[in-house]
Every structure is written in structure tokens, then in C-alpha cells.
C-alpha positions in Angstrom: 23.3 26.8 106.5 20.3 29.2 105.9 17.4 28.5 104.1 18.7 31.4 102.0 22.2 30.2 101.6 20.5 26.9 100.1 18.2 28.1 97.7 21.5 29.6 96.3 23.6 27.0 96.4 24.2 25.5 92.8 23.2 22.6 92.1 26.1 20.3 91.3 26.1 18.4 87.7 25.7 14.7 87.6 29.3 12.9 86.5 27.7 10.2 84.5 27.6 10.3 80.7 25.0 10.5 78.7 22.4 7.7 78.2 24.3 4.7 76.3 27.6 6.0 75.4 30.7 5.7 77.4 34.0 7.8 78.3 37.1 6.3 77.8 39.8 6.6 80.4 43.3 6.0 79.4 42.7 2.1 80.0 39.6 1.9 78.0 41.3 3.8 75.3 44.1 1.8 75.1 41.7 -1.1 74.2 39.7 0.8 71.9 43.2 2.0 70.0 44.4 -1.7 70.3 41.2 -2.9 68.3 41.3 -0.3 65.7 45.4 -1.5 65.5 43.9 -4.5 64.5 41.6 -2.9 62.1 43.9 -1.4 59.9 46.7 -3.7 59.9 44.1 -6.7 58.5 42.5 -3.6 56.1 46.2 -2.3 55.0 47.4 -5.7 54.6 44.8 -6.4 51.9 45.0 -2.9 50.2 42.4 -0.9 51.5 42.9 2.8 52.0 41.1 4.9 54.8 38.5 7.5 54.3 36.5 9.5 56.7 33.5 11.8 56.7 31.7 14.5 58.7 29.5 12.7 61.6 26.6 15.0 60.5 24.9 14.1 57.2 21.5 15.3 55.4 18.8 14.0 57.0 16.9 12.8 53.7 20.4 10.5 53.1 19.0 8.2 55.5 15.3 8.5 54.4 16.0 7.7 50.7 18.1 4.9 52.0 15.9 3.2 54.3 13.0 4.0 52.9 11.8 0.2 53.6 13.3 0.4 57.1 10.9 3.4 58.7 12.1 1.8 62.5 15.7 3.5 61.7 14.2 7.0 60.7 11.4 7.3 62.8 13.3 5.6 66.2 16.6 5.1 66.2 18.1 8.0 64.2 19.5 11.5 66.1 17.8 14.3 64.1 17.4 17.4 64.8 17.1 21.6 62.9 19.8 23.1 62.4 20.0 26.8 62.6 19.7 27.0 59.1 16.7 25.4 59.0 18.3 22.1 57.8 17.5 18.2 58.8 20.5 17.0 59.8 21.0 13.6 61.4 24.0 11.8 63.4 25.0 9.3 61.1 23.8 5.8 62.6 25.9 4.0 60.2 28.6 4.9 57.5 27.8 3.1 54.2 25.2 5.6 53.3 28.1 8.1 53.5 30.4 6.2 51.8 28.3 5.7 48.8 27.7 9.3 48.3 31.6 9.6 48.4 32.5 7.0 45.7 29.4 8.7 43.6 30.7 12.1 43.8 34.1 10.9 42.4 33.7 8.4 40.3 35.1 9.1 37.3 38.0 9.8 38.8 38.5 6.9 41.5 40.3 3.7 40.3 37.7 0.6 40.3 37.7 -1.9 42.0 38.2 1.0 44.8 38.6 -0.7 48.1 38.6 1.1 51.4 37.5 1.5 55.0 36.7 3.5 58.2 36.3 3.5 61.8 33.6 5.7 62.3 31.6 6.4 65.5 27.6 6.0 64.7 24.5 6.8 66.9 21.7 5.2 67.3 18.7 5.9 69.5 18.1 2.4 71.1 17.6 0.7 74.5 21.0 0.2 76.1 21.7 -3.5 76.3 24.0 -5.9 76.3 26.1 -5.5 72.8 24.6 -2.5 71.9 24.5 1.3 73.2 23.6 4.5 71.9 26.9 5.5 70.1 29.8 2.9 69.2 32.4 2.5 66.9 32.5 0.6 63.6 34.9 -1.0 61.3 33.5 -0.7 57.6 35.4 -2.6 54.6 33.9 -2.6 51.4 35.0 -2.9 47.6 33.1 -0.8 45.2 33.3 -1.9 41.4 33.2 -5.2 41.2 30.7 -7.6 40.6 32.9 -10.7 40.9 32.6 -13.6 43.6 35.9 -13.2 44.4 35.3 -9.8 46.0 32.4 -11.5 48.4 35.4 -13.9 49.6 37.7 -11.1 49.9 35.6 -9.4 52.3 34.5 -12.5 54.2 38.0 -13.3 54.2 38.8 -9.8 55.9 36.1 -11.0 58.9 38.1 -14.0 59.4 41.1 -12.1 60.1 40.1 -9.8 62.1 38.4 -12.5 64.4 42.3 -14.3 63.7 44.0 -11.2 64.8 42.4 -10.9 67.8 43.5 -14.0 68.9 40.3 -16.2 68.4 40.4 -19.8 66.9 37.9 -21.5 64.3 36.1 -22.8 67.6 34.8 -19.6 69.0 33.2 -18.4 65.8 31.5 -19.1 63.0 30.9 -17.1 59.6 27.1 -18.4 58.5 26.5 -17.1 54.8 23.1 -16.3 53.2 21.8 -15.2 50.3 19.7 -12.4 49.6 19.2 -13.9 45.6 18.2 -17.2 46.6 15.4 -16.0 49.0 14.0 -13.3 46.2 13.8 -16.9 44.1 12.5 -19.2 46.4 9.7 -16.1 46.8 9.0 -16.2 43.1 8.9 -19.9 42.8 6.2 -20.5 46.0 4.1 -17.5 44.2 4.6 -15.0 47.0 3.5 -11.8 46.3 5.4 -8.9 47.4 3.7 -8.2 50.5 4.4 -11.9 51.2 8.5 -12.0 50.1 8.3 -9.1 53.1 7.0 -10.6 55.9 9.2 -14.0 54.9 12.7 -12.0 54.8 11.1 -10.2 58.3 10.0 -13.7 59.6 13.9 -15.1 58.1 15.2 -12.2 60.1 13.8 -13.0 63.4 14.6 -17.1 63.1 16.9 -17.2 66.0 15.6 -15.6 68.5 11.8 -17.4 68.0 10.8 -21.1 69.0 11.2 -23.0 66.4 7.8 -24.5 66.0 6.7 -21.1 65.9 8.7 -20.6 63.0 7.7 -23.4 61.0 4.3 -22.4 61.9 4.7 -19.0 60.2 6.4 -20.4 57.2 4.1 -23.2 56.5 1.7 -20.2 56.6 3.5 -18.6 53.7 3.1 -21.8 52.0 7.1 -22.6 52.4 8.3 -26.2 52.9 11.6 -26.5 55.7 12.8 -28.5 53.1 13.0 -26.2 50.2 14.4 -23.5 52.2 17.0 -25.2 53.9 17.8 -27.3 51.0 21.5 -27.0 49.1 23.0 -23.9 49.2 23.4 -22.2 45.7 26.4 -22.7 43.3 28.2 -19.5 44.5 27.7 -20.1 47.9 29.1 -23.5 47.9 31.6 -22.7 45.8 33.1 -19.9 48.4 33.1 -22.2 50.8 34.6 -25.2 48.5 37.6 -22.7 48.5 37.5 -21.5 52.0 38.2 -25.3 52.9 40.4 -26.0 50.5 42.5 -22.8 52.0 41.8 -24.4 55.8 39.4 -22.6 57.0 36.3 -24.8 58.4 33.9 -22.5 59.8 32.1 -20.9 57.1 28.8 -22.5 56.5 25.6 -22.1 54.6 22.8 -21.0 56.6 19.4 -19.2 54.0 18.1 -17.9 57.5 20.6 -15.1 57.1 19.2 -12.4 55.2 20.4 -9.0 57.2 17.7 -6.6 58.1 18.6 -3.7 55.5 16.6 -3.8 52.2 19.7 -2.5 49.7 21.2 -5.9 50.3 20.7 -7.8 46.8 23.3 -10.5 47.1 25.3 -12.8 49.3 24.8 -11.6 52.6 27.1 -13.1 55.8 27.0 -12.6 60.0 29.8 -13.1 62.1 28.4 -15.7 65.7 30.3 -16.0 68.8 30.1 -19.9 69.9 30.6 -19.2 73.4 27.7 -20.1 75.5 28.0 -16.7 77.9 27.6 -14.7 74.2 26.2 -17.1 71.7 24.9 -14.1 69.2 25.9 -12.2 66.1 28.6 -9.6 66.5 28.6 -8.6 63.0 28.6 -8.5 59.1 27.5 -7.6 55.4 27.2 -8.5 52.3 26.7 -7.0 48.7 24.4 -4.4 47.5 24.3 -3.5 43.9 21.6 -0.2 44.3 23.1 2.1 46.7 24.6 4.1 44.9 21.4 4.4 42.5 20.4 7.1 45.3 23.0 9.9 43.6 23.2 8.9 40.0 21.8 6.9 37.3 25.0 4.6 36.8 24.9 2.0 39.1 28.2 0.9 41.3 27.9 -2.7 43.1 29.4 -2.9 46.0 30.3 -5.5 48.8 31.5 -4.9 52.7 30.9 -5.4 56.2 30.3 -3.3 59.2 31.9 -4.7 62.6 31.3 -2.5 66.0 33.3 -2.6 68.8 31.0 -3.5 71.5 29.9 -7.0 70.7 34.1 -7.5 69.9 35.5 -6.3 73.2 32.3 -8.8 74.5 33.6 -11.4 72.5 37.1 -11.3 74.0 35.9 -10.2 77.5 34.3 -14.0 77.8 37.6 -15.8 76.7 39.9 -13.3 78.4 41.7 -11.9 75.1 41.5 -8.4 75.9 45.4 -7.6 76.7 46.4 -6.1 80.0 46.9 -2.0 80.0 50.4 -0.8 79.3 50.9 2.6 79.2 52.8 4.8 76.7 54.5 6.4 79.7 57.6 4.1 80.3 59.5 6.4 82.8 58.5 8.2 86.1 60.8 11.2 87.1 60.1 11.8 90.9 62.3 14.5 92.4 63.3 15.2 96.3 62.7 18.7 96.2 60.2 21.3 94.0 63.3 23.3 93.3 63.9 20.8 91.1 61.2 20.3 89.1 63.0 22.6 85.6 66.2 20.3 85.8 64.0 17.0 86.0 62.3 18.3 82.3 65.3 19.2 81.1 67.7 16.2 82.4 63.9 14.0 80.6 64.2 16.2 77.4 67.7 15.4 76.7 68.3 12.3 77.5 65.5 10.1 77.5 62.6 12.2 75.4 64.9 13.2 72.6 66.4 9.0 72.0 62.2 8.4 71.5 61.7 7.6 75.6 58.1 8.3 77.0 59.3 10.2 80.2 56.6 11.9 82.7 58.2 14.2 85.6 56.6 15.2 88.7 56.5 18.5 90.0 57.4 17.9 93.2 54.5 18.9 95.3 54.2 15.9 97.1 56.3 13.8 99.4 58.4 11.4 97.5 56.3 8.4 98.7 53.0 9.9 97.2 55.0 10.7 93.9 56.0 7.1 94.2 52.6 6.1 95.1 51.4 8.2 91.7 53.9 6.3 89.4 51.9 2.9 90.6 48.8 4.4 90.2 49.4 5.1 86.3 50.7 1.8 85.9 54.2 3.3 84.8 56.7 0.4 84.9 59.8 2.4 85.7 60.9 4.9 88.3 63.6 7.1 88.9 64.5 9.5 92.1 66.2 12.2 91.0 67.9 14.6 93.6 71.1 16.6 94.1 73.5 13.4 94.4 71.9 11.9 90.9 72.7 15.2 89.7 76.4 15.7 90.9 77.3 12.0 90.3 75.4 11.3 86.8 74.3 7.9 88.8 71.0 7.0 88.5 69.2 4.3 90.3 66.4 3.1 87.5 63.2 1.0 89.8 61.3 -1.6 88.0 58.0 -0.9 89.8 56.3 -4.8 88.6 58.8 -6.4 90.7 60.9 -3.5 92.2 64.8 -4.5 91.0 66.8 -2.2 91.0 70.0 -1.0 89.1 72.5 2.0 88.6 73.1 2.8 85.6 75.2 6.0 84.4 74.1 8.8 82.4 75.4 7.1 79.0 73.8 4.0 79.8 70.4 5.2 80.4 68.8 5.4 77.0 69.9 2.3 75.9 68.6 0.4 78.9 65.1 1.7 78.2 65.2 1.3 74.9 66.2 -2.6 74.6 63.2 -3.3 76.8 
């Protein structure tokens, strides 16, 4: 090749994603639909109702919001001019969204409102372990209430999803905090505001310092161990009181949990993995009375959790939950010649598509063997040849590719075979 033929070669795009998100090929999807299957069903089942909103909000959404949390707005957030001259930023997490929702409507929305989402959010961070660039998030929360009952409800909505997804009290455990009882132990040691900061910052990174160093930096503040880690408060105890009394064992007091947002006013909760290859928070919540203070004078409390899927499929990764891939396709058509390609969708329309049979026919452009060798490749349990004999006889021999049996079965008994697997 000549120097000249090089220079105008094009230069061929790179096939890897973008930094810290990920595609999904049918398998990954498959895993990512089975989790948000999940989702909803635990969501439904306790009558909450889906909502959705635009991925691109008004910048100054997220600036009012986490006005005490410049790291998210100066950092991690995806911002950018629009062509209007407008600050708009990829939403890096949904309740900011959702409380601008439930303000616009609120005299008309029934209260307590309960509903959820499974948004995808972005975040400008390092790539790591449990956490990328974009992932997707289940949000619950109740708006209207200022009851107890609705901080159980939505711990009680953690549980099952962990439940669902086949985990047992053993791998997890639910450790509940209280933002109220650290904004008291504050005003009882005399801390001034500058100091109730760097306490709920110094709470916030308890697990992952040495714990003389932390009770170094509390004694510091003037904080016995003993007074923080003392009884938990009335509520608290209470919620788990009845969480025992209802069999479940691993919810547990723990002040350290404060949650790094500053609208968080109440109860507050995280969601551990016990297993030692992925002993870390996946997720949680808690209640915040003030968010909606951003659109309008009358205040709405609220309660509700966040819960991405990353650190989840992690979770079940390490115990070997995450179910095998079955496709949707049950059926694959191959044919012995290309002329017969238009039969093959019609003979799969009629009388395997139309009794609600997932049916996908090759066109005939390969050898059989390599149409065979396709079916395998998609993971598609079930084969059938179809040539002139199938035609003229209406017998059809049906392959179970997992284990390759075979039977003939005729035209009439076709539908039914496939659809009592």
C-alpha cells in the first residue's frame, strides 16, 4: 500500500463503549429485565404506581438540592449548554425529579402517594467496582405521610427485594440510623454547626477508616463512644421490635449510618452484603421532610430508597443467584433450501406465531449445519428442519437442542407441544 493510499485510509472507530457504562447484549439484558421483574412485582404488590421523567433536567435542580453537597455539582454531575443557552444536566439521581413531580400536582394527587421508577442516572466518577458512570436504579418512596409506619413500609420493600432475589437473612443485613438522633446528640455535646458537619462527614466515613482513628476524631469533637453508640431511639427500636416479631432478624441499629445527602432529616437505613468477596453497602434511604421546600412553600415529607443495579447483580454474582439466559426465542425454523424461506414465515405465522409461539426462521443462506450451528449459538432450545417432505407430509420432526431428543409430531400437535413446556 502507498504512502498515499494510507494517509487516506479511514481510520477505523474503536468498539468499546464509552468510559463506565456498558452495552447490553441479549444475555445482559435478559438479567437487567429479570431484575427490574423483580422490581415491580415487590413495588406492585405493595401499591406503588410507576412514574417516569425526561433524563435531562435544569441544571440549578441539582444545585438548589445539593447545595451542601458541592462534590456532586462540581464533579460528578453531566452538564453541559444547550443550544438555547440552557444548563441542563443528566440526572445523577431521580428523587430530585420526583419531587418536582409530586409539587407540581399536588393538589390533585391522592396522599399518601406512593410510587416508583427505574431510572438510568449518570454520574461522572472513577469506574470501580460497584459503581460506573451510568447505572440503573430502583426508587420507592411514599410522599405524605409522616407516620413510622411508612419508614417500615419502605424498609420492608428492601427486604423483599433482597427476598425475591433469592437471598436469605444470612447474606444481608438492613443497619438503621438516624439522622434526628445525631442532630441531638450534636446539640447536647454543644457542637456548633461547623462541628455537627464534620461529625455527620466523620459518621459517614466510619467504615472504611481504622477504628482508632475514628475514636481519635470523635473524642476530638468532644463525643464519648458510649453516648453515640448507646440505645437506639424509641422509634428505631420500636421498628425493629416489630420487624422481629414479624420474623425478620436482620435489621439492626447502627447511629454510624447517616447517608451522605444533607435533605435527609429522619430515619435513615443502608442495605450490606455479608459476603466476605463483597462485604459493602449496595443501597438505601431514608426520610426527608424539606425536598419539596425547593418548589413551594407547603412542605411534603417523604420517605424512600434508591437501589442500583450494579452492586445487586454483584451481590448475586458472588452466591451464584444470577439465573442462567433463556431466550424468548423458543423455536428455530432452519430450511434445506432458500426457495423456501416465504413458506417457512408463513408455515411460523400460522401455526406457531399466531397460538403465542416465539418462532425465528432462517433464510436459508447457509448450509443446514451452520443454520443448525446458529440455533446453538442463540441458545434457542428447539429446532425444526423444514424441507419439501415436512411440507407434503405435515410431519415434523421437533429437536430438543439441550439434550437433542427427538420427536414427530403432526401439524395439529405442534402448538400444543410447545406450549405445555
Amino acid at each position: 500500500m502507498s504512502k498515499k493510499e494510507e494517509s487516506g485510509k479511514q481510520k477505523k472507530l474503536s468498539v468499546e463503549p464509552y468510559k463506565g457504562v456498558r452495552d447490553f447484549y441479549p444475555e445482559d439484558q435478559a438479567f437487567l429485565n429479570y431484575l427490574f421483574g423483580k422490581m415491580r412485582t415487590i413495588a406492585e404488590r405493595c401499591g406503588y404506581v410507576e412514574y417516569h421523567a425526561s433524563i435531562l433536567e435544569p441544571a440549578e435542580l441539582y444545585k438548589s438540592k445539593n447545595a451542601d453537597n458541592e462534590e456532586i455539582i462540581n464533579d460528578q454531575s453531566y452538564t453541559f449548554i444547550d443550544r438555547g443557552e440552557r444548563e441542563v444536566t443528566l440526572r445523577p439521581e431521580m428523587t430530585p425529579s420526583v419531587a418536582r413531580m409530586v409539587s407540581a400536582k399536588r393538589r390533585e394527587l391522592g396522599f399518601p402517594l406512593r410510587l416508583f421508577s427505574i431510572p438510568n442516572v449518570f454520574r461522572y466518577e472513577r469506574p470501580q467496582r460497584g459503581r460506573l458512570r451510568e447505572h440503573w436504579q430502583f426508587n420507592v418512596d411514599i410522599f405524605g405521610s409522616f407516620s413510622p409506619a411508612a419508614d417500615a413500609e419502605v424498609i420492608a420493600i428492601a427486604y423483599g427485594l433482597m427476598h425475591s432475589l433469592g437471598a436469605t437473612e444470612e447474606d444481608f443485613v438492613i443497619k438503621v440510623g438516624s439522622r434526628t438522633f445525631i442532630n441531638e446528640l450534636a446539640e447536647q455535646e454543644g457542637l456548633s454547626e461547623e462541628q455537627s458537619k464534620t461529625l455527620m462527614a466523620l459518621l459517614d466515613r466510619r467504615a472504611k477508616m481504622p477504628a482508632v482513628e475514628f475514636d481519635s476524631a470523635l473524642a476530638e469533637l468532644g463525643i464519648s463512644k458510649e453516648s453515640l453508640e448507646g440505645s437506639a431511639p424509641p422509634e428505631v427500636a420500636q421498628m425493629i421490635a416489630d420487624f422481629n416479631a414479624a420474623g425478620i432478624g436482620n435489621i439492626v441499629w447502627d447511629p454510624s449510618i447517616i447517608r451522605g445527602f444533607a435533605y435527609y432529616t429522619g430515619i435513615v437505613f443502608e442495605v450490606f452484603d455479608t459476603h466476605p468477596e463483597n462485604n459493602r453497602a449496595m443501597f438505601g434511604g431514608g426520610r426527608y421532610e424539606n425536598l419539596t421546600a425547593l418548589f413551594d412553600d407547603e412542605k411534603i415529607p417523604g420517605v424512600g430508597f434508591g437501589a442500583g443495579d450494579v452492586t445487586l447483580r454483584d451481590f448475586l454474582a458472588v452466591r451464584n443467584l444470577i439465573p442462567p439466559y433463556l431466550p424468548p426465542t423458543q423455536v428455530y425454523i432452519a430450511i434445506t433450501s432458500p426457495d423456501l424461506a416465504l413458506a417457512a414465515q408463513t408455515f411460523a405465522g400460522q401455526y406457531l406465531r399466531q397460538n403465542g409461539i416465539n418462532v425465528a426462521v432462517d433464510f436459508g443462506e447457509k448450509k443446514l449445519s451452520d443454520q443448525i450451528k446458529t440455533a446453538v449459538k442463540h441458545n434457542i432450545p428447539y429446532l425444526i428442519v423444514l424441507g419439501e417432505n415436512e411440507i407434503h407430509t405435515e410431519q415434523f420432526t421437533v429437536r430438543d437442542l439441550t439434550n437433542g431428543d427427538e420427536r414427530v409430531l403432526t401439524l395439529e400437535q405442534l402448538p400444543q407441544f410447545f406450549l405445555s413446556i
